[in-house]
N, C-alpha and C positions, 0 to 999 in steps of 0.2 A: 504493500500500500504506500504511495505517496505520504508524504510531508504535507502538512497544514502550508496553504500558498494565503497570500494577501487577498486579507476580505474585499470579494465584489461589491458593488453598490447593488447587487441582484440577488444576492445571499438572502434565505431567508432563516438560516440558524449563523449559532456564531463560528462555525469552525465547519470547512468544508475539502476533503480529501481530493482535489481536484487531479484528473492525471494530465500531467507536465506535458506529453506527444499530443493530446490533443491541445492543450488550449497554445503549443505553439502553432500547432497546425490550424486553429482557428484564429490566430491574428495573422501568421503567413508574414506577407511585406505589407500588410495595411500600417502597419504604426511608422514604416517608413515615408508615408506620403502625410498622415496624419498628423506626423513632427514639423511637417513643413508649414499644415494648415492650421497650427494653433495659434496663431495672432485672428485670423478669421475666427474660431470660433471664441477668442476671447472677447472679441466685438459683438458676438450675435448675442452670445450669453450677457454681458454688459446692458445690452436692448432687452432685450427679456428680463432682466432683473428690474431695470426701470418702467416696465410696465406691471411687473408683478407692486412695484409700489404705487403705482397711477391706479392699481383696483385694492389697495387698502392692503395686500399680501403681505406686503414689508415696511417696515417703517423708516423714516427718512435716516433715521440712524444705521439702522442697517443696507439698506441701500448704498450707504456712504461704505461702511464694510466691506461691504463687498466690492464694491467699483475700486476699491483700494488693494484688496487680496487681487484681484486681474490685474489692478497696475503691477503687483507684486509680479505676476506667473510672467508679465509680458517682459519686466526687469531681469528677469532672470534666462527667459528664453533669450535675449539679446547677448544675455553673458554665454550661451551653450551651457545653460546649468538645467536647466530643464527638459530633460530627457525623458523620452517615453521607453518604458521596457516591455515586454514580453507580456507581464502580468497585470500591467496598469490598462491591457486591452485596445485603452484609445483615447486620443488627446480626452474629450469629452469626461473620461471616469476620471482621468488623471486629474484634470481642472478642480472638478465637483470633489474629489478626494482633499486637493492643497485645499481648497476653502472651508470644507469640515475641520481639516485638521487643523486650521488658523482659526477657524469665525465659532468652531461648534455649530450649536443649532441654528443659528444664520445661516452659515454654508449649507446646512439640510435644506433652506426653503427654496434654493435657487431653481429646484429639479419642478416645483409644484407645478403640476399640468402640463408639463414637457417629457419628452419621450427622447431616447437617442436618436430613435425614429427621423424627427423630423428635425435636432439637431444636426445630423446630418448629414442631410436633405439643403439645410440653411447654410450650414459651412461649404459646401460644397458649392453652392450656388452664389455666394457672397466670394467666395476664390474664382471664382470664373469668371461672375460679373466683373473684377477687377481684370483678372488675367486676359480676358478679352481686349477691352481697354488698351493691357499694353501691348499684345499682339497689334492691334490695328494700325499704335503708334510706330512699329517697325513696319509694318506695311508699306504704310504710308513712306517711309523714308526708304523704301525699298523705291517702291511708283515713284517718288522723283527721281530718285537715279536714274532709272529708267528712259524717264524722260529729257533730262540733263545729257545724257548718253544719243538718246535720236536727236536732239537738236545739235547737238554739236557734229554729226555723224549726216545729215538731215539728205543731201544731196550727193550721197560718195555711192555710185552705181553699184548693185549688187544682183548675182542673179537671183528669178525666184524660181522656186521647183516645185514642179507635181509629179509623181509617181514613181519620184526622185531622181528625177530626170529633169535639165533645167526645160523653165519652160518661158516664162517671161523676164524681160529685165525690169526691176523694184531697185530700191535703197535702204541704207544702210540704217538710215532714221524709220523709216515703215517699219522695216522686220524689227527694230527694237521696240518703236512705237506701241506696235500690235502686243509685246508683253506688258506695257504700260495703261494701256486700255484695260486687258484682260484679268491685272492685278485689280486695277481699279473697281473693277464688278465683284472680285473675290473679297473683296472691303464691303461692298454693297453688302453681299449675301450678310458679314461676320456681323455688320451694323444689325440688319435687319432681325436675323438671329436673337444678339444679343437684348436690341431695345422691341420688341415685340415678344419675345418666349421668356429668353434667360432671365431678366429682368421683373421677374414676380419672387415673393418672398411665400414660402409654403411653413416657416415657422410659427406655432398654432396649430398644428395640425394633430398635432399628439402621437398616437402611436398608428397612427392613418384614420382614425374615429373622433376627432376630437377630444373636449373634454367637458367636463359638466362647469367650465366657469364661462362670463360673459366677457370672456377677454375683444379688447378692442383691436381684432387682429389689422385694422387698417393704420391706426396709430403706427400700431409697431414697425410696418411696410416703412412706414416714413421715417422713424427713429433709425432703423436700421440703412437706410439709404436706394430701399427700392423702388420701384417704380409704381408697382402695387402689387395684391397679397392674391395670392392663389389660393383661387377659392374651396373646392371642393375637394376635401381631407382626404378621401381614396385618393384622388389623381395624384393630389401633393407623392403619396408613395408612388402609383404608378409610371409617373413621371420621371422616376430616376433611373438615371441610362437613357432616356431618350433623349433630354435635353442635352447632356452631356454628349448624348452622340449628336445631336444637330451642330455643337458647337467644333467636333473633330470633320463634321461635313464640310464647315466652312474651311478648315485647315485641308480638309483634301482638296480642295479647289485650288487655293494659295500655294498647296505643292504641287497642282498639275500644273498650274502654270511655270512655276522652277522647273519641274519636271522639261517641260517641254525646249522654255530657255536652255538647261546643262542639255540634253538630246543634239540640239543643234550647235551649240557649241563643243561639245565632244567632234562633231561632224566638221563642223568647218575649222576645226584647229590640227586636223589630221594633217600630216605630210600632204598629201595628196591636194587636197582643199589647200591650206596655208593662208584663209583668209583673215585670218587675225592674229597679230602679235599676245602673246599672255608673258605678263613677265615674270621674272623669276621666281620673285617671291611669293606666286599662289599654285606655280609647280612643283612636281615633284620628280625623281628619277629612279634610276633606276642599279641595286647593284652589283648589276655584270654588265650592262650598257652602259658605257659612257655618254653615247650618244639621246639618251631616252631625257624625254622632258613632257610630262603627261601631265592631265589636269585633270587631277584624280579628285578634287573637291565638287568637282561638275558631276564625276561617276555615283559618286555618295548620292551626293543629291540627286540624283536619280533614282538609284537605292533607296533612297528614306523616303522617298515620296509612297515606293510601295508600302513601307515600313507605316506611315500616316494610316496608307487606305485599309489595311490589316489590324491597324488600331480602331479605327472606327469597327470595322466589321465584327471584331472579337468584340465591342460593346453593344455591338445590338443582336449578336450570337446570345449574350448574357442575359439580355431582355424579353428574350421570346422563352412562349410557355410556361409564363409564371401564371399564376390568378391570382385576382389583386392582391395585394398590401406589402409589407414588409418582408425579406428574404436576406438572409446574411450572404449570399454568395452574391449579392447586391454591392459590396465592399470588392469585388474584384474587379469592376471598372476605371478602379483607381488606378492600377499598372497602366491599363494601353491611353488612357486619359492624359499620363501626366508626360507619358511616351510622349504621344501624337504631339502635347504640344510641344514639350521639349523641343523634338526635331524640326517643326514649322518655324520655331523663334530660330532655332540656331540657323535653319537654312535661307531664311530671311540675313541673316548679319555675313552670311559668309556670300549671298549673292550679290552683296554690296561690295564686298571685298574684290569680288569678280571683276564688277562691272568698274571699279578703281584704276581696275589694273590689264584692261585689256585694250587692243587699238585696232582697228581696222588696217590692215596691209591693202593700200589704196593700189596698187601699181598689178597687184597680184589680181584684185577683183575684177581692174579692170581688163587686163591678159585675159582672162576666164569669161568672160563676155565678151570679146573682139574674135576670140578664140571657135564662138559659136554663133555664125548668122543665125542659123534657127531660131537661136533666142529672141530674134525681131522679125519674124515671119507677121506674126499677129500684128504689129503694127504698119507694116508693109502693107500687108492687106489692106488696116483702115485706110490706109493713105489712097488707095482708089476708089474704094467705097466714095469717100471725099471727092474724088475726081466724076464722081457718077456711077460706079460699075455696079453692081449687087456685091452683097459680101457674097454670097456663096460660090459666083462668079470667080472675085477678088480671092477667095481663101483656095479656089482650085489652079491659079492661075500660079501664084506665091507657090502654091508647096508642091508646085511641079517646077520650079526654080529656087529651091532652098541653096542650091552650090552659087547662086550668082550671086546671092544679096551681098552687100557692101555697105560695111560700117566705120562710122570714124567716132572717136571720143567726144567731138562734138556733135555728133549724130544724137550721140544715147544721149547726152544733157538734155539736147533737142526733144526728145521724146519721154524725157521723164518729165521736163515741166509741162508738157501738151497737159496730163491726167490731171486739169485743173478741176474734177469731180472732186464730191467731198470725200474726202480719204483717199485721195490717187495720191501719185508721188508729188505732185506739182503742188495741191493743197492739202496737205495732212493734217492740217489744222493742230500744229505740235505748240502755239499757244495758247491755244483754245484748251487744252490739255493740261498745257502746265495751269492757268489758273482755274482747274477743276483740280486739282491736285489742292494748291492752296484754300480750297473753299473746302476742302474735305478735312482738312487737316483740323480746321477750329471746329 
């Protein structure tokens, strides 16, 4: 038989032979994510106590108690002295534990009509509400880059390809443009997400049932900093893991779009392509080539985009076939959760590092477009359509003469500011863009 372990707050004798293989196997790595989010729940618990005194639960004395032990746990968590172990379960028992064992029966009232349940439910959701926030802010400094990158780049000819095979000539500001656009929307989705779903407070909700008091759960929405309070006490549980996966949805977008940038920059930094310089300091080599200089940061990120999309998946794998309410294997969304973002933020700072440090080989691009008439078949063509002919005429007449056509470097200029459509090379409206950048940013 086991050893007597540290009373739970669930105990209901005083001495309980608990076996040590399961209860580590029932907190597993959760106390490792939970250690991160105890400032979050020291805030939500802080809101909750100040509304347990707004309905008479606690007295202003005590409320002072307590908001004073949380300054305590927070003072302490800043020094690394507050540490979660194995038997303390989870930040939440640990918190309610220091405060018993500072306040006595004070610290016992903090729990009244609160459940772990939707503790958290509230921690979890008060951490994302922030951590979305700061994803968005690296977004956004991503999307200027981005854009800072095509305008500077805006007219330097580049081919474009279909079937991967080139097909038309573009530039060097479009093809970056078009990631700067594309991030832009993946910002759209994170906003939309975060201030329409994420952005309800489901604390109140008790153990998914309520509780028999008239607490003012809309107060508390605003004390605590939300938006407003989710209403219905089932959902509040059922809801966990979906939101959390809507908010790794928005991270899988944000990594296809990296995903797609490192793709193509893998492709065009090869030997063969050599249409962009990368310099040293975001390659790597190789050690039995001497010769080898890869940009294995681009490869990762490729990698971890799947790594994102397998994070969401494994959390709504986790969500299905429950029937409502509460479920402890509900704690294992935390691993591919804190994954997913992990990887988004970091692959956000290291695509800035990219985009710092690479240059378009202007002389090489253009070689690679003189190199292939075909690549101006299509506007050969227009060019008689213009003169009266039918395209289908104009397009049989060209591609039965692809060996004749004749290009000079002021041809292709010629032909890239013609596309004064909106979004052709001619108008890409790359200021239009950068101040939709700035208007997102406040």
């Amino acid at each position: 038989m086991s050893t007597p372990i540290k009373k739970k707050i669930w105990f209901k004798d005083k001495e309980v032979h608990m076996n040590r293989i399961i209860e580590e196997y029932n907190s597993g790595e959760d106390i490792l994510y939970d250690q991160y989010m105890i400032p979050d729940d020291v805030w939500c618990s802080r809101c909750y106590a100040r509304m347990l005194k707004k309905h008479n639960l606690l007295t202003e004395k005590e409320l002072k108690e307590l908001e004073q032990g949380l300054d305590e746990i927070l003072e302490l968590y800043k020094k690394g002295e507050f540490i979660l172990k194995v038997e303390d379960e989870d930040c939440h028992t640990k918190i309610e534990d220091y405060l018993i064992e500072k306040l006595g029966d004070t610290g016992k009232k903090i729990h009244t009509g609160r459940s772990r349940n939707d503790q958290v439910l509230v921690m979890m959701r008060y951490f994302l509400k922030n951590k979305s926030t700061e994803l968005r802010k690296k977004a956004m400094v991503t999307a200027e880059r981005l854009v800072k990158f095509a305008k500077k780049y805006e007219m330097v000819p580049m081919p474009g390809y279909t079937h991967m095979q080139k097909a038309m000539p573009t530039t060097v500001g479009t093809w970056m443009g078009s990631f700067a656009e594309s991030l832009l929307d993946d910002i759209r989705l994170l906003n939309s997400i975060n201030d329409e779903i994420l952005d309800q407070n489901p604390l109140g909700s008790g153990a998914g049932y309520g509780s028999p008091f008239d607490f003012d759960r809309d107060w508390l929405s605003k004390e605590l900093g939300f938006k407003r309070t989710q209403n219905n006490v089932i959902y509040c549980q059922n809801s966990r893991g979906k939101i959390e996966g809507l908010v790794l949805e928005a991270c899988c977008n944000i990594m296809l779009t990296l995903n797609k940038l490192a793709c193509d920059l893998l492709f065009f930094t090869t030997q063969e392509f050599q249409f962009f310089h990368m310099h040293d300091s975001i390659a790597t080599g190789s050690s039995i080539m001497p010769q080898k200089k890869n940009l294995d940061v681009a490869e990762l990120m490729r990698g971890r985009a799947m790594t994102v999309f397998a994070c969401r998946n494994e959390m709504e794998m986790n969500i299905l076939n429950k029937v409502s309410g509460y479920h402890r294997d509900g704690q294992e969304i935390k691993r591919p959760l804190f994954l997913g973002l992990k990887y988004t933020e970091m692959s956000l700072e290291a695509a800035n590092e990219i985009l710092d440090n690479i240059k378009p080989n202007e002389e090489v691009l253009m070689k690679s477009m003189l190199d292939c008439p075909g690549l101006f078949a299509a506007h050969k063509a227009f060019e008689k359509v213009k003169e009266g002919m039918t395209f289908r005429d104009a397009y049989r007449e060209v591609g039965s003469n692809i060996a004749k056509i004749k290009v000079t470097p002021k041809d292709i200029q010629h032909w890239l500011k013609m596309s004064t459509h909106q979004g052709g090379t001619g108008n890409l409206g790359l200021d239009k863009l950068e101040k939709e950048v700035q208007k997102m940013k406040k």
